[in-house]
C-alpha positions as CSV (number, residue, x, y, z in Angstrom):
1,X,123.1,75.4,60.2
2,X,125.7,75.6,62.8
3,X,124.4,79.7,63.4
4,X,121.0,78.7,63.1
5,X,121.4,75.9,65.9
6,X,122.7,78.6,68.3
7,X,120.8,81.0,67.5
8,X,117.9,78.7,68.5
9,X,119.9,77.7,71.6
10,X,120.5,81.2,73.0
11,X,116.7,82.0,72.0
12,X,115.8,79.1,74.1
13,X,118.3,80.5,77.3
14,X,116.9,83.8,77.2
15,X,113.9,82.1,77.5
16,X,114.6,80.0,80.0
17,X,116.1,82.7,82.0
18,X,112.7,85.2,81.5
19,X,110.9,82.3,82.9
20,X,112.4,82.2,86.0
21,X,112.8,86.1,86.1
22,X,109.3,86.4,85.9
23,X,107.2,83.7,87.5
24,X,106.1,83.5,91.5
25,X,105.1,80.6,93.3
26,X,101.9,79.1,91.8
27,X,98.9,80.4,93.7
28,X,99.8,83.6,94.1
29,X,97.3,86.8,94.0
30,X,97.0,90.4,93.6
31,X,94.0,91.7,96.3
32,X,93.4,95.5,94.7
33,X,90.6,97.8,95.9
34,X,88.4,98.8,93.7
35,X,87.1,102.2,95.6
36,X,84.7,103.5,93.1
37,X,83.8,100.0,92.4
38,X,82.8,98.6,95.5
39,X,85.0,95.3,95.4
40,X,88.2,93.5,95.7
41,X,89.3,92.3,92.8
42,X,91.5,89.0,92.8
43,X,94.5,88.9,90.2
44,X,96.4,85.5,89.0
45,X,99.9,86.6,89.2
46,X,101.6,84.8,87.1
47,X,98.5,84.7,84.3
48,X,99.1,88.5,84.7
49,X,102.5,88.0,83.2
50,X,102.2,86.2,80.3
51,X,101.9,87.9,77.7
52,X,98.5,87.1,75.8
53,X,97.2,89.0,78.9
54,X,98.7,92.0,78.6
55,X,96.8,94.9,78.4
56,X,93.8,92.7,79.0
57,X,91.8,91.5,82.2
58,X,92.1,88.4,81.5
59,X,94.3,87.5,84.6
60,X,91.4,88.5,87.0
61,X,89.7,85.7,88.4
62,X,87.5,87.1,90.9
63,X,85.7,90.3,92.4
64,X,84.5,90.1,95.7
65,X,81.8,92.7,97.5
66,X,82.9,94.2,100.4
67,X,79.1,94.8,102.0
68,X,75.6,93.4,101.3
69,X,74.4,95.1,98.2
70,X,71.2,98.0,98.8
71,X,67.7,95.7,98.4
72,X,67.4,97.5,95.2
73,X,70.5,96.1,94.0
74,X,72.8,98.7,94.4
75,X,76.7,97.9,95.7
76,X,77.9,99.6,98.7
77,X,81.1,100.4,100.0
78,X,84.2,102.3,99.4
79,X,87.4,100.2,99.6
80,X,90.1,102.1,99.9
81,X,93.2,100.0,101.8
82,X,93.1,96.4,102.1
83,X,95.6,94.5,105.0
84,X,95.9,90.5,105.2
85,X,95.9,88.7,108.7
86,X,99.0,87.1,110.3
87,X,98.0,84.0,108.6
88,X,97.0,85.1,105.6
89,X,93.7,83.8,105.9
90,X,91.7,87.1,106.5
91,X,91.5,90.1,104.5
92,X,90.6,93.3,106.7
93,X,89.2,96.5,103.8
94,X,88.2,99.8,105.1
95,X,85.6,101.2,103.6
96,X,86.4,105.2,103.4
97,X,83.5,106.3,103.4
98,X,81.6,103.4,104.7
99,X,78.3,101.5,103.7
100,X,77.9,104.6,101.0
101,X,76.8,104.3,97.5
102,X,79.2,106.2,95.0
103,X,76.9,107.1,92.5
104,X,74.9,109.2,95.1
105,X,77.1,110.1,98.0
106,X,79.3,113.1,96.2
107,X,80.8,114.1,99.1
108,X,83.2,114.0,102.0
109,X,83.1,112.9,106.1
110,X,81.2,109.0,105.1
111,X,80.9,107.3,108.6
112,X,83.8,104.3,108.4
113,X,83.7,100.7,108.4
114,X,85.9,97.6,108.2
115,X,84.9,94.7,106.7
116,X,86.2,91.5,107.4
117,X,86.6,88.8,104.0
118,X,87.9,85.3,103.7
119,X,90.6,85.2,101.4
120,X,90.1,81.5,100.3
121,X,86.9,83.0,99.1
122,X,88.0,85.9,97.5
123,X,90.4,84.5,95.2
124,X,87.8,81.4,94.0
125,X,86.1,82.0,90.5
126,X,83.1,80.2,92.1
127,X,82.2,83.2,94.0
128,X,83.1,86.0,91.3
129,X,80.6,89.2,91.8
130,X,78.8,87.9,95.3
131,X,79.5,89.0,98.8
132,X,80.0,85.3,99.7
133,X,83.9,86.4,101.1
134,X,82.5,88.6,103.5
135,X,82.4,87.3,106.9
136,X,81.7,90.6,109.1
137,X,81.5,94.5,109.4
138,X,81.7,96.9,111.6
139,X,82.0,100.7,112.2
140,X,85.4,102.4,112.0
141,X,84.6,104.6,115.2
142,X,84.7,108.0,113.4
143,X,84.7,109.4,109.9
144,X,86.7,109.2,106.6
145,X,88.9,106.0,107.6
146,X,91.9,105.3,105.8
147,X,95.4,104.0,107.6
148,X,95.3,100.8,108.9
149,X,97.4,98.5,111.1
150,X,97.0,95.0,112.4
151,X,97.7,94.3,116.2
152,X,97.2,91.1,117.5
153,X,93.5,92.0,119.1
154,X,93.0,95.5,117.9
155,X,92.9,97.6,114.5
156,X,94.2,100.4,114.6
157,X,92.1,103.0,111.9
158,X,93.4,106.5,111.0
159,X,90.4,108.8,110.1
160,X,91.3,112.0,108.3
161,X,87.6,113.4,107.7
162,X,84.0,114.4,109.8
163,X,80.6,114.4,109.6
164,X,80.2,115.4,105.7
165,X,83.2,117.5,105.5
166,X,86.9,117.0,104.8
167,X,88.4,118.6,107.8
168,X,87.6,117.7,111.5
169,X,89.5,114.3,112.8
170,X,91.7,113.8,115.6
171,X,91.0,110.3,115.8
172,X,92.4,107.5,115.8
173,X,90.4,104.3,116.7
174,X,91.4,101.0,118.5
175,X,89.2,98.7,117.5
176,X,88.3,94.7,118.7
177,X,89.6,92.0,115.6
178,X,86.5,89.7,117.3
179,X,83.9,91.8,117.9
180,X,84.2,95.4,116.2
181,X,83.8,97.3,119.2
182,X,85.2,100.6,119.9
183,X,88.0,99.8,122.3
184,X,89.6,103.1,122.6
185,X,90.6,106.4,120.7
186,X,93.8,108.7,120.4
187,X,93.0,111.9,120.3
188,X,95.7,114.1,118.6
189,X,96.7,117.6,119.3
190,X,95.9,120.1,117.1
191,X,97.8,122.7,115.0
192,X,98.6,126.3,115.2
193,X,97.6,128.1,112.1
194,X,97.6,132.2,111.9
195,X,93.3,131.3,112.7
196,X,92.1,130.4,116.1
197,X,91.1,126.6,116.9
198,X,88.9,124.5,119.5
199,X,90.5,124.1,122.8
200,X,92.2,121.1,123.1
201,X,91.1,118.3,124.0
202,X,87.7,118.4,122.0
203,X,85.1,116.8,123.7
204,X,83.4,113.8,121.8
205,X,80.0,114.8,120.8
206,X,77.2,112.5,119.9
207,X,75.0,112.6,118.0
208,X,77.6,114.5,115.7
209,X,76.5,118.1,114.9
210,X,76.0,120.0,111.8
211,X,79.6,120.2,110.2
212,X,81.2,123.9,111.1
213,X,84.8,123.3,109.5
214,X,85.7,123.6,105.7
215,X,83.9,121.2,103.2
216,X,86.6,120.6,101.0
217,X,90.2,121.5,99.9
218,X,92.0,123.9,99.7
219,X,90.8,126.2,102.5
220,X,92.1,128.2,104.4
221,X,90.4,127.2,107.2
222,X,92.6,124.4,107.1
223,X,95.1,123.8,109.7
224,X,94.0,123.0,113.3
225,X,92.8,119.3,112.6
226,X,95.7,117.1,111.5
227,X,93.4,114.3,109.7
228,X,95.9,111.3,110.2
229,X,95.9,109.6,106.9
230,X,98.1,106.3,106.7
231,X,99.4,105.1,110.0
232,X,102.6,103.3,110.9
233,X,104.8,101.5,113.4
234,X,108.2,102.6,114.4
235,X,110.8,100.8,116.3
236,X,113.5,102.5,119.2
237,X,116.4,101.9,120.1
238,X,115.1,102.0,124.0
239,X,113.2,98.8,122.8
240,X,109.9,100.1,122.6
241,X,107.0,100.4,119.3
242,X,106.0,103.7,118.2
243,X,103.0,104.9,116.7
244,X,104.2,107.3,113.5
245,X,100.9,109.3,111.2
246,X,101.1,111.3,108.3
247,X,98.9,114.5,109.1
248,X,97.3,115.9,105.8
249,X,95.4,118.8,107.5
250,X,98.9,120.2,109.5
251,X,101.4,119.2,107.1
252,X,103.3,117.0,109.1
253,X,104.2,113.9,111.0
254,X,103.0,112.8,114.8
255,X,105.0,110.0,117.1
256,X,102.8,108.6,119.4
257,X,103.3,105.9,122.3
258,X,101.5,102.6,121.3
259,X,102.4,101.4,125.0
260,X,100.2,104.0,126.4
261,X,97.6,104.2,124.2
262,X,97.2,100.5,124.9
263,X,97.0,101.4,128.0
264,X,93.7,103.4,127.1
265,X,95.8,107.0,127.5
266,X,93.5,109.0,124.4
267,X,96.6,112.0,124.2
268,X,99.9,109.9,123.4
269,X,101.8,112.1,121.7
270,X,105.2,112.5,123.0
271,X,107.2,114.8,121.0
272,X,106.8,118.1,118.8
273,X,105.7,117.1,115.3
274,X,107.9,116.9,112.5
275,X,106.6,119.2,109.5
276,X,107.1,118.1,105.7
277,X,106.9,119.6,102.3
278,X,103.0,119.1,102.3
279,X,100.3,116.9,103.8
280,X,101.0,113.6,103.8
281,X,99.2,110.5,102.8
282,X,101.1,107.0,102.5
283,X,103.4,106.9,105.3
284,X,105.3,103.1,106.0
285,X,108.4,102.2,108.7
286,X,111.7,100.6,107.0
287,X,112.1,96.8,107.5
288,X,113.9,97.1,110.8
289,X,111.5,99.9,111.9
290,X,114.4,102.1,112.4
291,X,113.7,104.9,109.8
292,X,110.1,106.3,108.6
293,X,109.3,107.0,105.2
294,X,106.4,109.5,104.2
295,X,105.4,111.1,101.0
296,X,104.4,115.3,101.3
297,X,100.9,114.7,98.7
298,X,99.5,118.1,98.7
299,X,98.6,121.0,100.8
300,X,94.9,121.4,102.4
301,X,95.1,125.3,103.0
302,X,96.0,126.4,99.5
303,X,96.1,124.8,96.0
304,X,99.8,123.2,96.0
305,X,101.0,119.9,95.6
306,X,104.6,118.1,96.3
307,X,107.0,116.6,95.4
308,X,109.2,115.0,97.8
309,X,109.4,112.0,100.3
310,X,111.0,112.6,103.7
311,X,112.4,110.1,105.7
312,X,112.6,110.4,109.4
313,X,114.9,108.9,112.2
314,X,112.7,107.0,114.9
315,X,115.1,107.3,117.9
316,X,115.6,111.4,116.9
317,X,111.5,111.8,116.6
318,X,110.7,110.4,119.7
319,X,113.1,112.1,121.5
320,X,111.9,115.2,119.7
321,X,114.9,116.4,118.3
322,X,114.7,119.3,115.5
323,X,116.3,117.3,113.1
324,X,114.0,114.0,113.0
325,X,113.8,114.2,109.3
326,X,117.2,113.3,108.1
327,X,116.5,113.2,103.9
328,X,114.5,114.6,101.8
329,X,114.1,113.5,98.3
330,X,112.1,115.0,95.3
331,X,110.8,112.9,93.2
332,X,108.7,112.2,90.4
333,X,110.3,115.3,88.2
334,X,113.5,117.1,87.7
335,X,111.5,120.3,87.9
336,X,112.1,121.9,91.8
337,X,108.5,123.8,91.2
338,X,107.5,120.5,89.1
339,X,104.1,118.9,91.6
340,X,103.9,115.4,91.1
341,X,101.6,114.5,94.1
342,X,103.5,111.0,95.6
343,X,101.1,109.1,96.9
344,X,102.6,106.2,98.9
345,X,105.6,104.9,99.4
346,X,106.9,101.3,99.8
347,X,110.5,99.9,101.4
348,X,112.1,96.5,99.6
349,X,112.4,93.9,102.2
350,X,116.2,94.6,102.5
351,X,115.6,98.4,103.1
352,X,117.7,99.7,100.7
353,X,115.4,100.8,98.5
354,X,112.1,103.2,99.1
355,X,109.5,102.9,95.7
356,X,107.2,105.8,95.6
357,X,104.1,106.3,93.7
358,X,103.7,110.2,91.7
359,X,99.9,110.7,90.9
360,X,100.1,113.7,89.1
361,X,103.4,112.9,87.3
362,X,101.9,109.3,86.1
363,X,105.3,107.4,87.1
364,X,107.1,105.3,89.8
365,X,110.3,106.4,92.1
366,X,113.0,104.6,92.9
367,X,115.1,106.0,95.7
368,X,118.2,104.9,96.9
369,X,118.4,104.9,100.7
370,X,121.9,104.8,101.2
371,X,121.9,108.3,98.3
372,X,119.2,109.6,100.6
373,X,120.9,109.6,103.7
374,X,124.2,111.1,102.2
375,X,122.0,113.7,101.2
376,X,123.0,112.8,97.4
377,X,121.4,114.9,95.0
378,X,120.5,111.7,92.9
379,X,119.1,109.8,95.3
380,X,116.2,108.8,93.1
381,X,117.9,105.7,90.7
382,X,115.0,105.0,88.8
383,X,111.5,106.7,87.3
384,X,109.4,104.7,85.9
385,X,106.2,105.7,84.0
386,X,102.7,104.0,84.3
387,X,100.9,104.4,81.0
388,X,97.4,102.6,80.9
389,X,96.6,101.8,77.0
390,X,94.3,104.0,74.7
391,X,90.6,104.2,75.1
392,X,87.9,103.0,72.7
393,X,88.6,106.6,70.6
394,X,92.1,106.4,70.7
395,X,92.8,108.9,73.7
396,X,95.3,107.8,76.4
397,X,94.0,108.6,80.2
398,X,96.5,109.4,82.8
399,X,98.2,106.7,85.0
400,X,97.3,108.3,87.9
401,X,99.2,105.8,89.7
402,X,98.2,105.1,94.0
403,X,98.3,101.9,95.7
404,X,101.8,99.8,95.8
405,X,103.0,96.6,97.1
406,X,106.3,94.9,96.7
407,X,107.0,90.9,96.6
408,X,108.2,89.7,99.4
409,X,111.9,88.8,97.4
410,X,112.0,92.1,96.4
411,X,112.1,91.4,92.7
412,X,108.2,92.6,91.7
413,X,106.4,95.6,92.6
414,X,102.9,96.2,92.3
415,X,100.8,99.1,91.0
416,X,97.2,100.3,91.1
417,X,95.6,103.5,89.8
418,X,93.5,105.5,87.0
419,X,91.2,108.3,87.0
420,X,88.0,108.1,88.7
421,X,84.7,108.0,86.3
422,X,81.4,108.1,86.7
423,X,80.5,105.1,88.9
424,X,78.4,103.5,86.1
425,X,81.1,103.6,83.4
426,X,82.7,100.0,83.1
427,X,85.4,99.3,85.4
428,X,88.4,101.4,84.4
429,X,91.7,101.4,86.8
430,X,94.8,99.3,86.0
431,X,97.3,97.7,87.7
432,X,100.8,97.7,86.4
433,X,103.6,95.0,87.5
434,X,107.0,96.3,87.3
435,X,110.2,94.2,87.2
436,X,112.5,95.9,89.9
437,X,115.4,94.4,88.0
438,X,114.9,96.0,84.5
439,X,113.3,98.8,86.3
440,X,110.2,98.3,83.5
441,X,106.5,97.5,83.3
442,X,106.2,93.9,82.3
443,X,103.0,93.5,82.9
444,X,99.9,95.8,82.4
445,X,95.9,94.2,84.1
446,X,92.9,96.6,83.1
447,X,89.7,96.5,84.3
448,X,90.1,97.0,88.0
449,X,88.0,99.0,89.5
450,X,87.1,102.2,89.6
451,X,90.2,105.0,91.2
452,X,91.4,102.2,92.6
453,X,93.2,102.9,95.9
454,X,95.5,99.7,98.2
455,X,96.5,96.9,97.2
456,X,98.1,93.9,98.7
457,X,99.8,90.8,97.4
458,X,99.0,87.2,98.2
459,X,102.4,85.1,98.5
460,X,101.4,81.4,98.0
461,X,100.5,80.2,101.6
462,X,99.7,76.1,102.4
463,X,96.1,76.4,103.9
């Protein structure tokens, strides 16, 4: 009796302690893009962890349209990165590709746009599968958007693509919170590959003309246009902000001055770039803004993917220095030649720790900053794999795993990825919630969208 009553009490401890591992503040929601699928779907946290709804959609409790639907019926859009307000109030999703539908627009160089959702409205079953959250659009101010950052008027919206075709952006717009007008645009310098390229800088033309660079990696035509994917702000030591993109088309990282291009300068580039393995993608500034860290996803002139995060000094890139990138970790694979394609990378709150995401490798980095820096051979701790659960016949499609977020106490990070199907397939990406502590999936939400891209997380907030 005696084993049996403590055997019951530890069961109940370990219990109690799971609980409190596990749970967030009531009210809390996952915002994931559903790209493909032309909403934002709304995730109960917690109802995500228990366990009944694992493996299940149950924990969703909303899906919001980011446009109007077509007057035949038809959804429009193509979310792709999602960024909440100061307040948490707003929602601000860029549409890739803009006002596009996905079962008919096959290609690359979609005009942008940003459109602007109430998050009360978002997350209310009331409104599940209407456009009721959206409050506004407007355009990007060029083609293919992607990064995104919040300034207290402005946006500021990376574009990696032009008209119908992969290649062709310098741009990067500044554009009003209140009113969606164009505001300004950087225009970036661009490469030196063994072909010739437009003089620099290239006029703006408009009405665009007839696409004249590659349609679609890898070519190699690549190489002059340095298509800024994600974007990302850097702090000196001289006191001042600094404007950091990952460029997929050149294979390397730009460091701008925000001061001047808030100042309406269009070249702000202040220092020689600094090349990585392979063309970035996710790029994101440490807590303290001090160091930069950005994932080398593939290459645009030949058929090569990579496998390796860099992270870069601020103070040593803006003062161009030659050694600006001061670690470089592979990750995703033990395998040197191994391409695991990492797709964005996240910092905890307390900087110690960068959390990567490996597309082709179907798993989750941890890398240890302090490792890094030392230049330690192991500086990735952790890898994690994201495994979505068998199809209807039994087969297993890969992770494919994209967007990530991390809880604000560092304990939880968040997931979001899967193949992208045919656009009238049910919805078929997954988001995965790992426990940073056990380094595990605990939690596993299908049914979100479609390739699904960003993702944020809504910390309980007192509206």
């Amino acid at each position: 009796m005696k084993t049996a009553i403590c055997t019951a009490l530890f069961a109940l401890l370990f219990l109690s302690v799971v609980t409190v591992d596990t749970a967030l503040a009531d009210g809390s929601y996952i915002l994931a893009t559903g790209r493909r699928d032309p909403r934002i779907y709304a995730i109960d946290f917690n109802a995500a962890l228990r366990p009944q709804n694992n493996n299940t959609s149950h924990a969703i409790v909303s899906r919001s349209k980011v446009l109007p639907d077509r007057l035949d019926g038809t959804p429009l859009g193509d979310p792709a990165n999602i960024v909440l307000s100061e307040d948490k109030r707003t929602a601000y999703v860029v549409n890739h590709l803009g006002a596009i539908n996905n079962a008919e627009f096959l290609q690359h160089g979609g005009r942008g746009a940003i459109s602007v959702m109430d998050v009360k409205t978002m997350i209310s079953p009331r409104f599940n599968n209407t456009d009721r959250a959206l409050l506004e659009s407007y355009d990007s101010g060029y083609f293919g958007a992607v990064g995104l950052i919040l300034l207290p008027e402005l946006l500021l919206v990376a574009h990696s693509e032009n008209w119908l075709t992969e290649d062709g952006s310098n741009r990067i717009s500044l554009v009003d919170r209140s009113t969606g007008g164009l505001r300004g645009q950087i225009q970036m310098a661009l490469g030196h590959p063994p072909h010739a390229c437009p003089d620099f800088p290239v006029p703006f033309v408009s009405p665009t003309p007839p696409p004249v660079v590659p349609l679609l990696a890898p070519d190699p035509g690549f190489g002059c246009w340095p298509n800024p994917e994600f974007i990302t702000l850097g702090r000196g030591s001289d006191g001042k902000t600094y404007l950091f993109s990952g460029n997929a088309g050149t294979n390397d990282v730009s460091v701008m001055d925000l001061e001047k291009a808030l100042a309406g300068e269009p070249v702000v580039e202040i220092a020689p770039r600094i090349p990585v393995q392979a063309g970035p993608f996710g790029i994101q500034a440490s807590p303290n803004g001090k160091l930069i860290a950005v994932v080398a996803r593939e290459r645009a002139d030949i058929a090569f993917e990579g496998n390796t995060i860099s992270i870069i000094d601020v103070d040593l890139a803006r003062t161009g220095s030659p050694n600006a990138e001061i670690a470089r970790v592979q990750v995703g694979t033990d395998d040197p030649n191994g391409q695991t394609r990492p797709f964005i990378p996240a910092w905890t709150s307390d900087g110690r720790e960068i959390i990567v995401t490996n597309y082709r490798s179907n798993n989750v980095s941890i890398v240890d900053v302090a490792r890094a820096l030392a230049h330690d051979p192991h500086a990735e701790v952790a890898r994690i794999p994201v495994i979505r659960p068998p199809e209807a016949d039994g087969s297993v499609l890969p992770g494919n795993p994209k967007g990530i977020a991390i809880t604000s106490n560092g304990q939880y990070v968040v997931v979001s990825g899967g193949p992208r199907l045919p656009p009238d397939l049910p919805p078929s990406g997954t988001v995965w919630i790992i426990n940073l502590r056990s380094r595990a999936v605990i939690a596993t939400v299908t049914g979100v969208g479609n390739d699904p891209y960003g993702l944020t997380i809504l910390e309980r907030v007192d509206w």
